[in-house]
GUTI-944538 format. One line per field, with one value per residue: residue number from 0; residue in three letters; chain; y, z, x of N, C-alpha, C, O in turn. Coordinates in Angstrom, 1 decimal, padded with zeros to 4 digits, always signed. Example, Ala and Ser with C-alpha at 12.3 -4.5 7.8 and 13.67 -1.06 7.14 Angstrom:
% residues 2
seq: (0 | 1)
type: (ALA | SER)
mol: (A | A)
nyy: (-005.7 | -002.2)
nzz: (+007.8 | +007.1)
nxx: (+013.2 | +012.8)
cayy: (-004.5 | -001.1)
cazz: (+007.8 | +007.1)
caxx: (+012.3 | +013.7)
cyy: (-003.3 | +000.0)
czz: (+007.8 | +007.9)
cxx: (+013.2 | +012.9)
oyy: (-003.3 | +001.1)
ozz: (+008.5 | +008.0)
oxx: (+014.2 | +013.4)
//
This chain:
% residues 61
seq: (0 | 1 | 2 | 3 | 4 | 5 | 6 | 7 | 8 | 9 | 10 | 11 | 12 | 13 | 14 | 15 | 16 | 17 | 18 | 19 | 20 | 21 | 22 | 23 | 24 | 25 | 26 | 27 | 28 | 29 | 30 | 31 | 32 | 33 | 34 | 35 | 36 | 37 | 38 | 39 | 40 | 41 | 42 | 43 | 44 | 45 | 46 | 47 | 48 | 49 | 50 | 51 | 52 | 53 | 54 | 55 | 56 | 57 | 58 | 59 | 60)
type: (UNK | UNK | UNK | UNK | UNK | UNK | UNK | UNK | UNK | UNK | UNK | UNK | UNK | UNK | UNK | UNK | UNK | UNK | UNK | UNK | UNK | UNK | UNK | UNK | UNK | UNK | UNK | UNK | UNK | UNK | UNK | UNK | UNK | UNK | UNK | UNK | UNK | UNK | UNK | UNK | UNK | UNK | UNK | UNK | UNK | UNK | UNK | UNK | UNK | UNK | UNK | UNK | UNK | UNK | UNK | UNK | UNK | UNK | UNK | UNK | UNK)
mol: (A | A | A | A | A | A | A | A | A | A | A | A | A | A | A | A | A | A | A | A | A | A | A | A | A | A | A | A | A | A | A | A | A | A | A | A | A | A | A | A | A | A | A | A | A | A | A | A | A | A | A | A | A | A | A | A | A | A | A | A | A)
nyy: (+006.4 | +003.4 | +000.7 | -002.4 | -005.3 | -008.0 | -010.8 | -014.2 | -016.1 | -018.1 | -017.5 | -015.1 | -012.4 | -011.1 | -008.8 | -007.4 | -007.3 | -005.5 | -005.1 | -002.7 | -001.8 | +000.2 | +002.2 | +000.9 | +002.8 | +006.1 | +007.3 | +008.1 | +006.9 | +004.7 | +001.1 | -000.6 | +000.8 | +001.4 | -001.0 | -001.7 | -000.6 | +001.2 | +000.1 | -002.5 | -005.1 | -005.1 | -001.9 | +001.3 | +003.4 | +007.1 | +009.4 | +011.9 | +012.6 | +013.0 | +011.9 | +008.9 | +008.4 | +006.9 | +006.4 | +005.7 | +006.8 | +006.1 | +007.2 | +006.9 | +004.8)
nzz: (-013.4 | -014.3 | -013.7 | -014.3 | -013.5 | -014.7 | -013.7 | -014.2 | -013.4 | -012.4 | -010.2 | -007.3 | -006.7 | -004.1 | -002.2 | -003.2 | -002.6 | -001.9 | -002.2 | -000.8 | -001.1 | -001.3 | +000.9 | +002.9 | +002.8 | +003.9 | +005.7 | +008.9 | +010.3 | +009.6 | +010.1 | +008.6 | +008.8 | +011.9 | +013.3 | +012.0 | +012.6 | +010.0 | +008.9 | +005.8 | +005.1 | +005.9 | +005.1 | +006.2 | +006.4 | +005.7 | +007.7 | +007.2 | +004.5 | +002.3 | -000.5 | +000.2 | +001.2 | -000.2 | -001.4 | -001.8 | -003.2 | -003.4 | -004.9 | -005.9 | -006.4)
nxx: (-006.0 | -008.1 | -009.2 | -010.4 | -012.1 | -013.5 | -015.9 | -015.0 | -016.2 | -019.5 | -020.0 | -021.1 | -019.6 | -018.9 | -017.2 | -014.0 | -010.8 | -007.7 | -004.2 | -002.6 | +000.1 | +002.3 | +001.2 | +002.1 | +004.6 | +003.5 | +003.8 | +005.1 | +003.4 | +002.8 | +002.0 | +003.9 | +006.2 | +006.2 | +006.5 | +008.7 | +010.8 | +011.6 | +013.3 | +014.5 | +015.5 | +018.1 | +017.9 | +018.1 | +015.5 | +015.6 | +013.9 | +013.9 | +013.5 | +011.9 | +012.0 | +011.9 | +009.0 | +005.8 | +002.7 | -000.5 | -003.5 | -006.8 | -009.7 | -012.1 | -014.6)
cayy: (+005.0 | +003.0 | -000.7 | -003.0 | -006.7 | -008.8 | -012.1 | -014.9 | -017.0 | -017.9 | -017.3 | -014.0 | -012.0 | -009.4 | -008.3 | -007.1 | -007.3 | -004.9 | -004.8 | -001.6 | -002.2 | +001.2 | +002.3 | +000.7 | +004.0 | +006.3 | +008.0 | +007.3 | +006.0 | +003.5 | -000.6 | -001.4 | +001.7 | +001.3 | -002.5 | -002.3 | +000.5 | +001.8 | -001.1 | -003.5 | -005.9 | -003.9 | -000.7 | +001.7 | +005.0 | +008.5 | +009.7 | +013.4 | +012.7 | +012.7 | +010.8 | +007.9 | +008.5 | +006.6 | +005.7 | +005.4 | +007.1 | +005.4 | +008.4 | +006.5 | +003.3)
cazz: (-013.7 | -015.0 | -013.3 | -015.0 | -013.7 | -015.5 | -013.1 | -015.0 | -012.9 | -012.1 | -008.6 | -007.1 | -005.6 | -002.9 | -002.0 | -004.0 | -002.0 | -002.9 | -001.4 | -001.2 | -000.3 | -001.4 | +002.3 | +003.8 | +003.1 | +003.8 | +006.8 | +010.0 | +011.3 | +009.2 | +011.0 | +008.7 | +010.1 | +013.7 | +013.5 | +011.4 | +012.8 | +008.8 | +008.0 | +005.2 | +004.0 | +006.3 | +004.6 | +006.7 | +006.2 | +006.9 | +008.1 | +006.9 | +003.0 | +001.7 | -001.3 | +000.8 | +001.1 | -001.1 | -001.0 | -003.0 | -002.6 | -003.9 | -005.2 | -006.0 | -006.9)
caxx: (-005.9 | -009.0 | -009.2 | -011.4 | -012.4 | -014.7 | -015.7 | -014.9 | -016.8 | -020.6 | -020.6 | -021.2 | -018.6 | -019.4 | -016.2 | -012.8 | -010.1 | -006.4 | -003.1 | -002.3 | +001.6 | +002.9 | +000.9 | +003.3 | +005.8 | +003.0 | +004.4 | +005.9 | +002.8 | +002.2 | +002.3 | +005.4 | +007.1 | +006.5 | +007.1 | +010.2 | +011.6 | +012.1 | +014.3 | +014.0 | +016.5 | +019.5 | +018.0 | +017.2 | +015.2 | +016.0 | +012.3 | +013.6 | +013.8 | +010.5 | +012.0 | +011.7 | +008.0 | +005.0 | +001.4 | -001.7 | -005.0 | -007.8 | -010.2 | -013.6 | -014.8)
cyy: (+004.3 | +001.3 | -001.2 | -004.2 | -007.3 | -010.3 | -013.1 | -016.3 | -017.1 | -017.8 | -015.5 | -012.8 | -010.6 | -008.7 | -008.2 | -006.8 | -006.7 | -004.6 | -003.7 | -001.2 | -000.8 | +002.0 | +002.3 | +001.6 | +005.2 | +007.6 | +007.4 | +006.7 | +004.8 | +001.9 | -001.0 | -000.5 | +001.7 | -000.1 | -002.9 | -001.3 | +001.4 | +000.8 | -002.2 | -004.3 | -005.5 | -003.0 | +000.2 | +003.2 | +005.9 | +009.1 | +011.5 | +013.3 | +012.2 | +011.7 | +009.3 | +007.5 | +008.2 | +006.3 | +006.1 | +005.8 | +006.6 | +007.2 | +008.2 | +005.1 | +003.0)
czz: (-013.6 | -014.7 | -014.1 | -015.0 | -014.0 | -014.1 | -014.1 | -014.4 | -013.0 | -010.8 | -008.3 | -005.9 | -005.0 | -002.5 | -003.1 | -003.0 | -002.7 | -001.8 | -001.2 | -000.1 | -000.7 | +000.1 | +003.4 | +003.6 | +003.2 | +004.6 | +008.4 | +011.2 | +010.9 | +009.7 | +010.2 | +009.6 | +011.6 | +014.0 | +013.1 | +012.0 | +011.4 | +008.2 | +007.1 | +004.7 | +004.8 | +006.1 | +005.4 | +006.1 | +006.5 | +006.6 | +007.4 | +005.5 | +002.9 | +000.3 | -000.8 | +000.9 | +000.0 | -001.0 | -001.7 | -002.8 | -003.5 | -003.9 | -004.9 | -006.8 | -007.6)
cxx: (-007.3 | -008.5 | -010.2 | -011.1 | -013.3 | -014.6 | -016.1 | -015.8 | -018.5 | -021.0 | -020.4 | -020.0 | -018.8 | -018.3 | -015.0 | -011.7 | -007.8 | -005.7 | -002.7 | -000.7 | +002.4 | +002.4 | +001.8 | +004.5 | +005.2 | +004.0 | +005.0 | +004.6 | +002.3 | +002.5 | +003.5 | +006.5 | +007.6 | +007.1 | +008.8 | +011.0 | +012.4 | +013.1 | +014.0 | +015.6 | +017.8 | +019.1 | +017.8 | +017.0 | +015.4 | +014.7 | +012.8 | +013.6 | +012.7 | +010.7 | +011.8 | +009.7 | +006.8 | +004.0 | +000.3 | -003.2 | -005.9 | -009.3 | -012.1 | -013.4 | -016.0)
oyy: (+004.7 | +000.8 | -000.4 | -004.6 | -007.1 | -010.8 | -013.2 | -017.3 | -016.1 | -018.1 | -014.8 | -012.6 | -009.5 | -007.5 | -009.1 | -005.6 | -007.2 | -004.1 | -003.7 | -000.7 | -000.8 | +002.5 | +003.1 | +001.3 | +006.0 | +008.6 | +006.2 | +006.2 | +004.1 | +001.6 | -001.7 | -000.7 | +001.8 | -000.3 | -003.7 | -001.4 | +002.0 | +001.0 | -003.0 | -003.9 | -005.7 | -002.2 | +000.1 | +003.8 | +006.0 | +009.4 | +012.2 | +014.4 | +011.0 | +010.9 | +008.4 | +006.4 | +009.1 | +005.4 | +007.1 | +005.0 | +006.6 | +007.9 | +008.8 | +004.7 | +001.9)
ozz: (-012.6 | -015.3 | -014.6 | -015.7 | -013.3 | -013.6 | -014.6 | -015.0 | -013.6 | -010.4 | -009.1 | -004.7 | -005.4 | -002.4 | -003.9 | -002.6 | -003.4 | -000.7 | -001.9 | +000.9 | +000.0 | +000.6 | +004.3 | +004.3 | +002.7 | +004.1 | +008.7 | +012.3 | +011.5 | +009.6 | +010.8 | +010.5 | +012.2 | +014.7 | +013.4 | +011.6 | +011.5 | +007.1 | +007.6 | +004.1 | +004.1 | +006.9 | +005.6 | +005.4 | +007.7 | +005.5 | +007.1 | +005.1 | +003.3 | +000.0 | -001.7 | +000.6 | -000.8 | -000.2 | -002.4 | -002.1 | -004.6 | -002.9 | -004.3 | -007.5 | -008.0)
oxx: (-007.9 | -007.6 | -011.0 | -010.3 | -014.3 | -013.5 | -017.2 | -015.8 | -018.9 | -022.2 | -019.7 | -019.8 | -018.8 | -018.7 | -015.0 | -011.9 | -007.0 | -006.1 | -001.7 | -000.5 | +003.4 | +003.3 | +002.2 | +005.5 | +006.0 | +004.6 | +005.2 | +004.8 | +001.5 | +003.7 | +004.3 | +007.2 | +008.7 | +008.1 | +009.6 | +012.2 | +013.5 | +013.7 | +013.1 | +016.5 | +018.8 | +019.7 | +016.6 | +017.8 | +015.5 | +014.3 | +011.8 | +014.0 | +012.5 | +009.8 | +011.5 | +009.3 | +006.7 | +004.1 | +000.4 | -003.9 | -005.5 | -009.5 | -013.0 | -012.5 | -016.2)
//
């Protein structure tokens, strides 16, 4: 995948800043994990089903 932001502005921007919310199902050590105890909404996770599992590597920039 091929990102591409143009600054539409005339000020200079030093930083890019990205959510990277798929993290948050990374593994069981990630801070929503430990904090939520795997629950969202009522849902909770079963830590042994890797389909539950998602997260986003960032390659190069």
């Amino acid at each position: 995948m091929l990102l591409k932001w143009k600054n539409p502005s005339g000020d200079t921007v030093s930083t890019l800043q990205f959510h990277m919310y798929l993290n948050a199902f990374k593994n069981t050590e990630s801070t929503f994990i430990k904090e939520s105890g795997g629950q969202l909404r009522g849902a909770k996770m079963d830590e042994n089903d890797s389909l539950n599992w998602g997260w986003i590597d960032i390659t190069r920039m």
